[in-house]
C-alpha positions in Angstrom: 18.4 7.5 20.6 21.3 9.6 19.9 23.2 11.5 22.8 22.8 14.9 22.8 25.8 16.2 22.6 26.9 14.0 19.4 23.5 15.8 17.2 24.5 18.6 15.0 21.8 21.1 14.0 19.8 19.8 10.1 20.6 23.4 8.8 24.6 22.8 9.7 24.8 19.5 8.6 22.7 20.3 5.5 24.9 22.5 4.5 27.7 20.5 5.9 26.7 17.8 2.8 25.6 19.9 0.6 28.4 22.0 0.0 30.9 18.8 0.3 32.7 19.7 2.9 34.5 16.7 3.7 36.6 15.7 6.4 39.5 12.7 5.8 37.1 10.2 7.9 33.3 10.1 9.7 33.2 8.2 12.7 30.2 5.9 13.2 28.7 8.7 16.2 29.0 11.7 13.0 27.3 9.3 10.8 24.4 8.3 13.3 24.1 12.2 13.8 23.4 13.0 10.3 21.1 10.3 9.7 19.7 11.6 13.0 19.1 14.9 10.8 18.0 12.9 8.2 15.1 11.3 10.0 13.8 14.5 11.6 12.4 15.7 8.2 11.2 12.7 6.7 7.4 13.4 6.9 7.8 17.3 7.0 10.6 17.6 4.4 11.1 14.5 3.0 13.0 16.2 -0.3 15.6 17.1 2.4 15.9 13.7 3.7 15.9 12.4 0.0 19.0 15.1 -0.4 20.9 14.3 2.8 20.5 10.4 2.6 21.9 10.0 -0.6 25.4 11.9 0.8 25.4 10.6 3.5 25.2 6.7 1.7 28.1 7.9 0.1 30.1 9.0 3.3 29.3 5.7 4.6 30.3 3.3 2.4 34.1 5.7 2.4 33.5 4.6 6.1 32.7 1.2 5.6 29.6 1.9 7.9 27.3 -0.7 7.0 24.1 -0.1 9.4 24.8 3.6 8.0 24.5 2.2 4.1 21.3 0.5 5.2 19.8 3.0 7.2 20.7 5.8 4.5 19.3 3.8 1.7 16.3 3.3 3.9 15.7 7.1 4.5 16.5 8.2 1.5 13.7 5.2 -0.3 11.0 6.4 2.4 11.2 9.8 1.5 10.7 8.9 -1.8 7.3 7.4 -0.7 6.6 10.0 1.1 7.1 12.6 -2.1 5.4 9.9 -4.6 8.5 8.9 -6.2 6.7 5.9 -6.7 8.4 5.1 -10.3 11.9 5.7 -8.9 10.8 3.3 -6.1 9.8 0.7 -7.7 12.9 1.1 -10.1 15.2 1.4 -7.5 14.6 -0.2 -4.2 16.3 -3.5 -5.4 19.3 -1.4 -3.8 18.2 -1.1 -0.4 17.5 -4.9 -0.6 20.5 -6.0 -1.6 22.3 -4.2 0.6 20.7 -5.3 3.7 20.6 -9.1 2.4 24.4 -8.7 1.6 24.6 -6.7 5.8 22.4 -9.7 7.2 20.0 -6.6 8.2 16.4 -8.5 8.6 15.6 -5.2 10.0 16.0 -3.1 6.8 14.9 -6.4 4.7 11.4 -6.0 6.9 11.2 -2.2 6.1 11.9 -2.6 2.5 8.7 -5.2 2.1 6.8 -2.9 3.9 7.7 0.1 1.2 7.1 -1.9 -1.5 3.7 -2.9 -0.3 3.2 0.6 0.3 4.2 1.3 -3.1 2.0 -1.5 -5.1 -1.0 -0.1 -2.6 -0.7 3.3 -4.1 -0.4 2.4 -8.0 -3.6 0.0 -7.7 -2.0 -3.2 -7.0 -4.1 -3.9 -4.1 -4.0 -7.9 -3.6 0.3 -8.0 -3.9 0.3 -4.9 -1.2 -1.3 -7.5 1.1 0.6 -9.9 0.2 4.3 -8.4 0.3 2.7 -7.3 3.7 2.1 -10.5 5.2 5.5 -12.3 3.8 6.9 -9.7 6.2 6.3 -11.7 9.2 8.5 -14.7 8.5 11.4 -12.1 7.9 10.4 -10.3 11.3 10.9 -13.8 12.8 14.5 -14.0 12.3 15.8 -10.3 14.0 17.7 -11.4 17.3 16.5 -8.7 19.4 12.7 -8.8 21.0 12.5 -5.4 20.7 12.7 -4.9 17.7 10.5 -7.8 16.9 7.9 -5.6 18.8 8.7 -3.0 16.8 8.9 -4.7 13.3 5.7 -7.2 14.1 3.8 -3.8 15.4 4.9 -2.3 11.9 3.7 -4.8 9.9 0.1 -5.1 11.3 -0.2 -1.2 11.0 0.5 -1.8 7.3 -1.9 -4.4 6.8 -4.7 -2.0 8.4 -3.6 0.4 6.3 -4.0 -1.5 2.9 -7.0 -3.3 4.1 -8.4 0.3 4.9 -7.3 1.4 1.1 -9.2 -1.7 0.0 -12.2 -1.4 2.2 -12.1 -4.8 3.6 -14.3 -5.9 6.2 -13.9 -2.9 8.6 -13.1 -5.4 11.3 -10.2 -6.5 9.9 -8.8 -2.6 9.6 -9.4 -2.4 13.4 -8.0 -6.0 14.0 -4.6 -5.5 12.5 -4.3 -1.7 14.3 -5.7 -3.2 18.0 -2.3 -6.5 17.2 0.0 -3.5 16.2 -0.9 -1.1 19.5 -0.3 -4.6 21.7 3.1 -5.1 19.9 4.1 -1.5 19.9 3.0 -0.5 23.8 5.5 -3.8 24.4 8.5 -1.4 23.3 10.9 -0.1 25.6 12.9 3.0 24.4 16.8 1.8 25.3 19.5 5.1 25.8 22.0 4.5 22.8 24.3 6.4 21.2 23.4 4.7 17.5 20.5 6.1 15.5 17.3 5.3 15.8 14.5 5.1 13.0 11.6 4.6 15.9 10.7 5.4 19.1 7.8 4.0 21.2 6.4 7.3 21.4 6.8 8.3 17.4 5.1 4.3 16.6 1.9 4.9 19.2 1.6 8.2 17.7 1.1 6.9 14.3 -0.8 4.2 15.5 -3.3 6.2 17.7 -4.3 8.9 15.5 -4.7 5.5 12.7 -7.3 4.1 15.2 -9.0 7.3 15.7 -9.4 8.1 12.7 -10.8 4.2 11.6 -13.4 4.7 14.5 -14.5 8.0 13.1 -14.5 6.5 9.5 -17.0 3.7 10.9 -19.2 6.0 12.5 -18.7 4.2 16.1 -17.6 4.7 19.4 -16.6 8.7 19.5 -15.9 7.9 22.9 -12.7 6.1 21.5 -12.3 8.1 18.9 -11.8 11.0 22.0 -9.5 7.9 23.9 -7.5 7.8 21.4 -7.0 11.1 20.3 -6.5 12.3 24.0 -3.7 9.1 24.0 -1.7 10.4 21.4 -1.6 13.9 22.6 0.0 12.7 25.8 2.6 11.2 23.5 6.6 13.0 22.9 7.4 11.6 19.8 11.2 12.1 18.7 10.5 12.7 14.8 7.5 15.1 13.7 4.9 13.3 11.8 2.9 16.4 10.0 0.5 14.1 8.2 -0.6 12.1 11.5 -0.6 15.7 13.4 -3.2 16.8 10.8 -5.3 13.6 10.9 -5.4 14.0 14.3 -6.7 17.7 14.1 -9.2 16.8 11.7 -10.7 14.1 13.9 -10.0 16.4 17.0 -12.7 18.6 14.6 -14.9 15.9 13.6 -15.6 14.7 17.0 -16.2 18.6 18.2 -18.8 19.0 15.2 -20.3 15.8 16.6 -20.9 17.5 20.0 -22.1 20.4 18.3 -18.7 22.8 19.1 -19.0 24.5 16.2 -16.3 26.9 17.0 -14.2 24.4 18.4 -14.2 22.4 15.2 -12.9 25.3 12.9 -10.4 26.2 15.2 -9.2 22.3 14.7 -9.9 21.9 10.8 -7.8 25.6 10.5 -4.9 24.5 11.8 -4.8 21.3 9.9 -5.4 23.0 6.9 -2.2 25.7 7.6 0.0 22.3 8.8 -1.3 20.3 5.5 -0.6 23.4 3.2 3.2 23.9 4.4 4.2 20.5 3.9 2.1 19.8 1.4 -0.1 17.5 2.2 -3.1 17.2 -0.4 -5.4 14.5 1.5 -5.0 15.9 4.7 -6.2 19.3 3.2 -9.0 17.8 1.3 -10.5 16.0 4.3 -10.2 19.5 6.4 -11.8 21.4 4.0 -14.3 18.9 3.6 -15.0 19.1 7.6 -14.7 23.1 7.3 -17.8 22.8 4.3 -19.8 20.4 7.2 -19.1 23.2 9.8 -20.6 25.5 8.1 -23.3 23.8 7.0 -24.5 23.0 10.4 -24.0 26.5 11.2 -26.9 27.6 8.1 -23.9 29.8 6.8 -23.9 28.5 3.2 -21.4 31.2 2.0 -18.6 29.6 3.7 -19.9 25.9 3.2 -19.7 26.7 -0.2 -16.3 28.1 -0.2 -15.0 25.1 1.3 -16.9 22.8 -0.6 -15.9 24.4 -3.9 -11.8 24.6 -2.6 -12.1 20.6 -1.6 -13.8 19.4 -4.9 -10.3 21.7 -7.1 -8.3 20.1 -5.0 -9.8 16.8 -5.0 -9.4 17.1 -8.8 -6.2 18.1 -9.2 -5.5 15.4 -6.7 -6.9 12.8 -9.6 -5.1 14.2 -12.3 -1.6 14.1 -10.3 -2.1 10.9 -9.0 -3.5 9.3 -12.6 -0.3 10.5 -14.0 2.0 9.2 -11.3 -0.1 5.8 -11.4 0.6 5.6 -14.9 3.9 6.4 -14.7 4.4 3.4 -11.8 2.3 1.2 -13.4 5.2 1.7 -17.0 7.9 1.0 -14.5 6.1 -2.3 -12.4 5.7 -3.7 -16.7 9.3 -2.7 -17.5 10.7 -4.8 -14.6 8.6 -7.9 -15.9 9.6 -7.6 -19.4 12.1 -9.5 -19.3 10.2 -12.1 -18.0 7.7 -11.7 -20.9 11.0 -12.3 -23.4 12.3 -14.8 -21.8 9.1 -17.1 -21.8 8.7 -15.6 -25.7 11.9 -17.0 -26.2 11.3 -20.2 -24.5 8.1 -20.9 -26.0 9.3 -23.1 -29.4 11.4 -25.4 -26.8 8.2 -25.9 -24.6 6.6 -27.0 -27.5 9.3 -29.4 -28.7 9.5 -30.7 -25.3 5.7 -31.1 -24.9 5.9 -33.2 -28.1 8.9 -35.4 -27.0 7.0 -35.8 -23.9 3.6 -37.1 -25.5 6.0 -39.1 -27.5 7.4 -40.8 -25.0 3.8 -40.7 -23.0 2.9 -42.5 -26.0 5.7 -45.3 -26.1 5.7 -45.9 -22.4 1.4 -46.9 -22.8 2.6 -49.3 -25.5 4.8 -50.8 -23.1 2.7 -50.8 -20.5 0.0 -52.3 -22.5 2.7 -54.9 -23.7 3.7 -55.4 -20.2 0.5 -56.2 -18.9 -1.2 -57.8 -21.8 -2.1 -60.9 -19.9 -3.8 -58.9 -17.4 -6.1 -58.2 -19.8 -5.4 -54.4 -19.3 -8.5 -53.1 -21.5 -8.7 -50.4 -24.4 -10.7 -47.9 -22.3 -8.3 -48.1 -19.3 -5.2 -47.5 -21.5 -7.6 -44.6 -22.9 -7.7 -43.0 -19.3 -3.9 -43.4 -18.6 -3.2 -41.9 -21.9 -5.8 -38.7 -21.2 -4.7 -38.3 -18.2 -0.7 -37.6 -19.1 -2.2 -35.9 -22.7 -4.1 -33.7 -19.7 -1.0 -32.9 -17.7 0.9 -31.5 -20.5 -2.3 -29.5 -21.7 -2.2 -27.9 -18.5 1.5 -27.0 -19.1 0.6 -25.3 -22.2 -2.5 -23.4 -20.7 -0.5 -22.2 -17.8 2.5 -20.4 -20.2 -0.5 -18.8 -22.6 -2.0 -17.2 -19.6 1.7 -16.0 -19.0 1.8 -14.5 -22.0 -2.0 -13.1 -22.4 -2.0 -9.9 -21.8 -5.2 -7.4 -21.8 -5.1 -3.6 -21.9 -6.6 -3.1 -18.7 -4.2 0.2 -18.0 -6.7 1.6 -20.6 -9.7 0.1 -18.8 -8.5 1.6 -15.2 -7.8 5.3 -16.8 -11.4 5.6 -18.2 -12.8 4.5 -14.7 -10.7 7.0 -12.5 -11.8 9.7 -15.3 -15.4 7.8 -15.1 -15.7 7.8 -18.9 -18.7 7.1 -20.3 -16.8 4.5 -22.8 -15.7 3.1 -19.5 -18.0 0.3 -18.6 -18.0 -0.3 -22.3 -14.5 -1.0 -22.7 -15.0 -2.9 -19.6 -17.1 -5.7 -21.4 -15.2 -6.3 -23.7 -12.3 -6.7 -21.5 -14.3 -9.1 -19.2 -17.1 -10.3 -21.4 -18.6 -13.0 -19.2 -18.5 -10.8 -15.8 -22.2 -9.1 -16.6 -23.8 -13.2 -16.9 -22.1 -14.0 -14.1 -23.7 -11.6 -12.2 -27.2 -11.2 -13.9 -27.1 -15.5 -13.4 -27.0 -14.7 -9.6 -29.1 -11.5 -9.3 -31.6 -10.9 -12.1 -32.6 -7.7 -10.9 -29.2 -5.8 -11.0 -29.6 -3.0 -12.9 -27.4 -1.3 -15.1 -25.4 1.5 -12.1 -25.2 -1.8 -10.3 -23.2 -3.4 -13.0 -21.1 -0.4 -13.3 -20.1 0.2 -9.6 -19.8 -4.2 -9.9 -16.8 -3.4 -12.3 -15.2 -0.7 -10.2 -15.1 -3.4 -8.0 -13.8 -6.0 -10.2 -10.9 -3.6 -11.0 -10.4 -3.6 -7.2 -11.0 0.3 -6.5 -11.6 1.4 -3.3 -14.7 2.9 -2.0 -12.3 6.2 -1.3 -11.4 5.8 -4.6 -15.0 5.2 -6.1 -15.8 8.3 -4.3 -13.3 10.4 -5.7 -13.5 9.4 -9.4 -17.5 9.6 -9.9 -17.9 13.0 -7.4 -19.7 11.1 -4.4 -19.5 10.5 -0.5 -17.1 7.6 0.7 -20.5 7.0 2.8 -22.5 6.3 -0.4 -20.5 4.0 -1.9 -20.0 2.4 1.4 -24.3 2.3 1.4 -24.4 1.1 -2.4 -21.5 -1.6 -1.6 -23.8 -3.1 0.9 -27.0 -2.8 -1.2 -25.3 -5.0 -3.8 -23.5 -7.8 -1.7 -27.0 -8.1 -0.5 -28.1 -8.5 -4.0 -25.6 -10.9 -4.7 -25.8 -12.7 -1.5 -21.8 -12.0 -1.2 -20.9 -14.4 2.6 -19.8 -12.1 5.4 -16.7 -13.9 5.8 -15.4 -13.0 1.9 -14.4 -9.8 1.1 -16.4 -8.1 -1.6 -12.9 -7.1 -3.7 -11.9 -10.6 -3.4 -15.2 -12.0 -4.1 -15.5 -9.7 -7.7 -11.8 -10.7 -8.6 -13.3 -14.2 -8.5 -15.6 -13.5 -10.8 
């Protein structure tokens, strides 16, 4: 934490950078203050952070300040998250990495995993969140302090409920991975310090309370800890404001009130999630309190109003698609960009693979002769030196199939835009992308019927049941209902995820 008297007000030192007024030299303590600035509107302002991070960078490489160069390039990455930069992200955050590799900083090399997964979460690329998620841990393994192994361990399980929750795993495994990161976080121990600080005990159980309140709502279960954990995190002092988890926490704080039939109660809740969602802009927050305000009213047989709000969430819900199409398209350019170099180089490679794959059968060739010479009074017969020979002609096959599916490449950006705008040339297009999928399926369950096979490919492109939801105009609690019908149908093992189970298809 940073002492008190070393903290300059945001609006002084915001105008402080921006204006450039620069002193000969920062020390470390001026530094830590301004990231201290920094941090405080990360989730409220996180344009400002964006603004002030990349000046002070800059003052702190004059400074040679190296945990200030990681921390600033972490800020100033973050809050590009947090504005869906996700393009400039994923075209950018080789910086922060570098710098902390070249600073030693597992710290910031732990946090810049966890944005990327973040990052490949939000454009689509569900399976390689998870992954860059869980190759966290071996890097958390290596920071010196325990506390901050708490800290970074607790972080990384929060993450991984968080995509698993995206992906709609087996709910279990959403509340598994938010129970390890509460254990690892309550094990935190705030330490008085001078230096900055990106977390605080009280700012990472605040996060991580209104996430498990808000899973046992989504699940339908246990509103009496829904209310434990709600009531837990109000109890909390974080340092930093958190505006979206304040709002998640209101809506929930309503949810649970509608539950118990405090109608009144509830608006006043869903209201003032609405006004914090609106000023700092936070569209999903607003959706889901709208949404609650149409249920209110509902309830309360005053269809005026549960109209109102029904109509508001479904235009915002839309515009929500459009934006997040475009950005998603946008990411998705920039994730094919960085791999096009790849692509060249295994184009450019390709003639030499061949001429080495003949030189090798060539000498496969010569050294069976030899061996056949070798061992000619053996008795070695004609179908045995038939099986050594398929076996290395097999080996190299396998060579050349593994660089074609390198290079194979099917529109399925095309395919994924026509779902989230739930085309009706959608599921076509879909076919003829993955022509053996409907067999597949049809060889398993007879029965399925044509919506079936549909919904099967949403899965198969590894959408969400949020997502399903949005993009074909129905209930998460549907789709959740229809998900179940058809691993039923399919006779889909508990254990296996259904997304993982499709992609296997």
């Amino acid at each position: 934490m940073v002492s008190s008297k070393f903290i300059l007000p945001p609006v002084f030192l915001g105008l402080l950078l921006c204006l450039n007024v620069r002193a000969q030299s920062y020390s470390t303590r001026e530094i830590d203050a301004m990231l201290f600035s920094a941090r405080s509107t990360l989730t409220t302002y996180p344009e400002q952070t964006i603004e002030l991070s990349e000046k002070i960078h800059k003052l702190s490489v004059e400074n040679n300040y190296a945990q200030g160069e990681d921390d600033s390039l972490l800020l100033l990455y973050t809050g590009c998250l947090n504005s869906y930069k996700y393009d400039f992200v994923i075209k950018n955050l080789y910086e922060l990495e570098e710098s902390a590799k070249k600073h030693g900083n597992y710290q910031v090399l732990a946090n810049t995993k966890l944005i990327k997964a973040c990052v490949l979460s939000k454009i689509q690329y569900y399976k390689r969140s998870v992954e860059e998620a869980q190759n966290t841990l071996p890097l958390v393994q290596k920071i010196d302090s325990k506390n901050s192994k708490n800290i970074y361990n607790g972080l990384t399980y929060q993450t991984l409920g968080c995509l698993k929750q995206t992906q709609v795993e087996s709910r279990d495994s959403v509340l598994h991975y938010l129970l390890l990161a509460k254990n690892e976080f309550e094990k935190v121990q705030n330490f008085e310090t001078d230096g900055f600080t990106m977390y605080t005990r009280d700012d990472l159980l605040y996060n991580n309370y209104a996430s498990l309140a808000n899973e046992f709502m989504a699940q339908n279960i246990g509103f009496d800890s829904v209310d434990y954990y709600l009531n837990k995190a109000l109890k909390l002092n974080p340092k930093y404001e958190n505006s979206t988890s304040k709002a998640v926490i209101l809506n929930n704080i309503g949810c649970s009130l509608l539950h118990k039939k405090n109608f009144n109660g509830a608006i006043q809740n869903y209201n003032v999630s609405v006004n914090i969602s609106k000023k700092y802009n936070n569209t999903e927050t607003l959706i889901a309190a709208y949404d609650g305000l149409s249920i209110v009213y509902q309830e309360m047989k005053d269809y005026k109003n549960a109209s109102k709000y029904g109509n508001l969430m479904k235009l915002l819900q839309a515009e929500f698609i459009d934006s997040n199409k475009n950005m998603i398209s946008s990411s998705v350019d920039n994730v094919f960009s960085q791999n096009e170099s790849a692509f060249k180089k295994t184009n450019n490679n390709l003639s030499r693979i061949i001429i080495l794959i003949a030189i090798l059968t060539f000498l496969c060739l010569y050294a069976a002769f030899l061996f056949h010479k070798k061992f000619k009074d053996e008795k070695l017969t004609k179908k045995e030196i038939e099986s050594l020979l398929e076996e290395k002609i097999a080996q190299l096959s396998n060579s050349i199939e593994e660089n074609e599916v390198i290079l194979k490449k099917v529109d399925v950006e095309q395919i994924v835009n026509l779902a989230m705008c739930d085309e009706a040339t959608f599921y076509v297009k879909f076919q003829e992308a993955f022509p053996t999928f409907k067999k597949k399926l049809t060889d398993i369950a007879p029965t399925l019927v044509a919506s079936e096979l549909k919904f099967a490919a949403y899965l198969k492109l590894d959408f969400s049941a949020k997502e399903i939801a949005i993009y074909t105009n129905s209930s998460v609690r549907a789709i959740e209902a229809k998900k179940y019908r058809l691993r039923k149908k399919l006779n889909i093992p508990s254990e296996i995820d259904t997304n993982v189970w499709f992609s296997r298809i």
